[in-house]
Every structure is written in C-alpha cells, then in structure tokens.
C-alpha positions as CSV (number, residue, x, y, z in Angstrom):
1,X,67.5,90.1,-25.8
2,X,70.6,92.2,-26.5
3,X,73.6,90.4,-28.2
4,X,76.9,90.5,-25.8
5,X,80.2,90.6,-27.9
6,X,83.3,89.9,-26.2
7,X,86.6,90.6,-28.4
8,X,90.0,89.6,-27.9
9,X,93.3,90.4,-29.4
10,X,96.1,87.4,-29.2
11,X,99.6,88.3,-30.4
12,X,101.2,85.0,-30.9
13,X,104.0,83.1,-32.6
14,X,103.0,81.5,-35.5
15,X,103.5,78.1,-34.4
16,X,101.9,79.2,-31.3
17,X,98.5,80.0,-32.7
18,X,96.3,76.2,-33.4
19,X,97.5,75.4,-29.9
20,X,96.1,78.7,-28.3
21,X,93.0,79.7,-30.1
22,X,92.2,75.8,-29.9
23,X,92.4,75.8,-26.2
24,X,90.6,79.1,-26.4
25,X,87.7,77.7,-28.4
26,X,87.5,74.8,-26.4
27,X,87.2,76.6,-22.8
28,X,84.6,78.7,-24.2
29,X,82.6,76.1,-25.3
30,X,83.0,73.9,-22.7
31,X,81.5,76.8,-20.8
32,X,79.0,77.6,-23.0
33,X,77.6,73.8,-23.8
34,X,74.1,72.9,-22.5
35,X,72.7,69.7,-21.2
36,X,75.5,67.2,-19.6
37,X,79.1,67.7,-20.2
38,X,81.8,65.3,-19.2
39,X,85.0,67.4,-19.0
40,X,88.0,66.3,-21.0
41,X,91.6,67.4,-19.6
42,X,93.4,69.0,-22.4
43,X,97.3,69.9,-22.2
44,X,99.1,72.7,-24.5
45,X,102.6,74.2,-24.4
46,X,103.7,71.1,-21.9
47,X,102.1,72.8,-18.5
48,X,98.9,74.6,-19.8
49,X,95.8,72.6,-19.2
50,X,92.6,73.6,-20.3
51,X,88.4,71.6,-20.4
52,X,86.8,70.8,-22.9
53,X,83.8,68.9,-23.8
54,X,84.3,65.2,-24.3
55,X,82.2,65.0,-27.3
56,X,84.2,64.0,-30.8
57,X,81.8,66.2,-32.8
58,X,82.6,69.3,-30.8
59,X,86.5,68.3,-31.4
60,X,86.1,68.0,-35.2
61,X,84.3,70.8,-35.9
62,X,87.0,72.9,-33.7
63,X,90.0,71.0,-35.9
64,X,88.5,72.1,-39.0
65,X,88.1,75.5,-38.0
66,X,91.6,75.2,-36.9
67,X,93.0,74.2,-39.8
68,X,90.8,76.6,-41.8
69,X,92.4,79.5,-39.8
70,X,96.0,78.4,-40.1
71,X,95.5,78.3,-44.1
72,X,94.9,82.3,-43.9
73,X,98.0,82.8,-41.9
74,X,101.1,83.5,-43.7
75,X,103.8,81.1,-43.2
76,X,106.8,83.8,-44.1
77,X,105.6,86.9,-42.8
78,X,103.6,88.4,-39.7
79,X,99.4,88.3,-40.1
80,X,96.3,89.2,-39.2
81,X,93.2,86.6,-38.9
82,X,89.6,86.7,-37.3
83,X,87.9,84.2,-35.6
84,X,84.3,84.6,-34.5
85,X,82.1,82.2,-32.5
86,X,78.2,82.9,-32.7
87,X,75.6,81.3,-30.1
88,X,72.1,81.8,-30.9
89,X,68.5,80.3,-29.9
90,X,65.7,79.2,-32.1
91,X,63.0,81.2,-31.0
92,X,59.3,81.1,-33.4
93,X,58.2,84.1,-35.3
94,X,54.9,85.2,-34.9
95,X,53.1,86.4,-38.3
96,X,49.4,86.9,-39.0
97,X,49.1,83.8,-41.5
98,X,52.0,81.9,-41.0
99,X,54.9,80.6,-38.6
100,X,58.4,80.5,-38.7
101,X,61.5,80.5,-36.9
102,X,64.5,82.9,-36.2
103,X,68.1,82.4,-34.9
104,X,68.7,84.7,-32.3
105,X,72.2,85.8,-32.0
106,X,72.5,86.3,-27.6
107,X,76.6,86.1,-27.3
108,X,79.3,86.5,-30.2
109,X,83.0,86.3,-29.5
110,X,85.9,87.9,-31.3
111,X,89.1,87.0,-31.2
112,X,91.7,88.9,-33.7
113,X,95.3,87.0,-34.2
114,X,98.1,88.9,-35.2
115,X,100.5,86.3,-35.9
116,X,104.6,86.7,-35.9
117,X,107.3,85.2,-37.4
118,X,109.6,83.7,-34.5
119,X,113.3,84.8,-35.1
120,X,115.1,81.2,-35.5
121,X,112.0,81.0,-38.3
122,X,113.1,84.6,-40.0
C-alpha cells in the first residue's frame, strides 16, 4: 500500500492559529475515525463551524497537541511550525521462525504554520 501525503501551508495570525489547526485536526479526524462516530458541532471565529468526533479522548489528545504547538510559536515575532498527523494499520509480519507486527503508515498529513504578528500586537 503506497503512503498518501497531503501538505498544507496556513498563514495565520498568531492568535488565529489553536483555533484553526484545531478545527483542522478535528475535521480530518472526524473524517478519518472508524467504527461509529457521533458528530459534535464545533464553532470558531464566531460563524465557522466545523465536526468533530464526540469522543473526550480524541479532544484531549488534540488540546495537548495544541498547546504543544503554540509553545514553539514565537509570541513577538512571525514563525514557522509543523504539524503532522500519521494514520497507520497493524498489519502481521511474516518471518520463517517467528511473528510480529508492523505499523503501516497509509495517509500522513502536513500542515506548515507560518505564524504573524497582528499589527495592534507589533
């Protein structure tokens, strides 16, 4: 199975970028989860509203990402960050004595923030 890679390059307002990539990361993985989802209604930037799956784990692990990304971004001055999201399968190895398993990689996403300083923040 070949691996697909989607990139995306966000320019964004500082105190525009946990809104956005969250609402990113959610719509992809609502899109992406498998077995029953029960959409959530998510609302950013007062008329933006995006799905994602209504399942607190998914929601935590996205904050702390979140947060982890905003701690690389430079409060004073313009940035660059990377985000990447990975979805594999578990698939067995076959060997001649043994068995094992191997995470196969079948979609990664990209997304690049360059981050600004707004001008009332200059």
């Amino acid at each position: 199975m070949e691996r697909k890679v989607i990139s995306h390059t966000l320019t964004l307002e500082r105190s525009f970028v946990a809104p956005v990539v969250k609402a990113m990361l959610h719509t992809i993985l609502f899109h992406r989860y498998f077995g029953n989802v029960t959409p959530k209604d998510n609302h950013i930037l007062a008329n933006i509203t995006y799905a994602s799956v209504d399942d607190s784990g998914v929601a935590a692990t996205v904050d702390d990402k979140i947060e982890e990304l905003m701690q690389t971004i430079s409060p004073t001055a313009d940035s660059k960050s990377q985000i990447s999201l990975y979805f594999t399968e578990t698939k067995p190895r076959k060997a001649w004595f043994s068995k094992s398993e191997e995470e196969i990689c079948w979609e990664e996403w990209l997304i690049d923030i360059q981050s600004k300083i707004s001008k009332t923040e200059r």
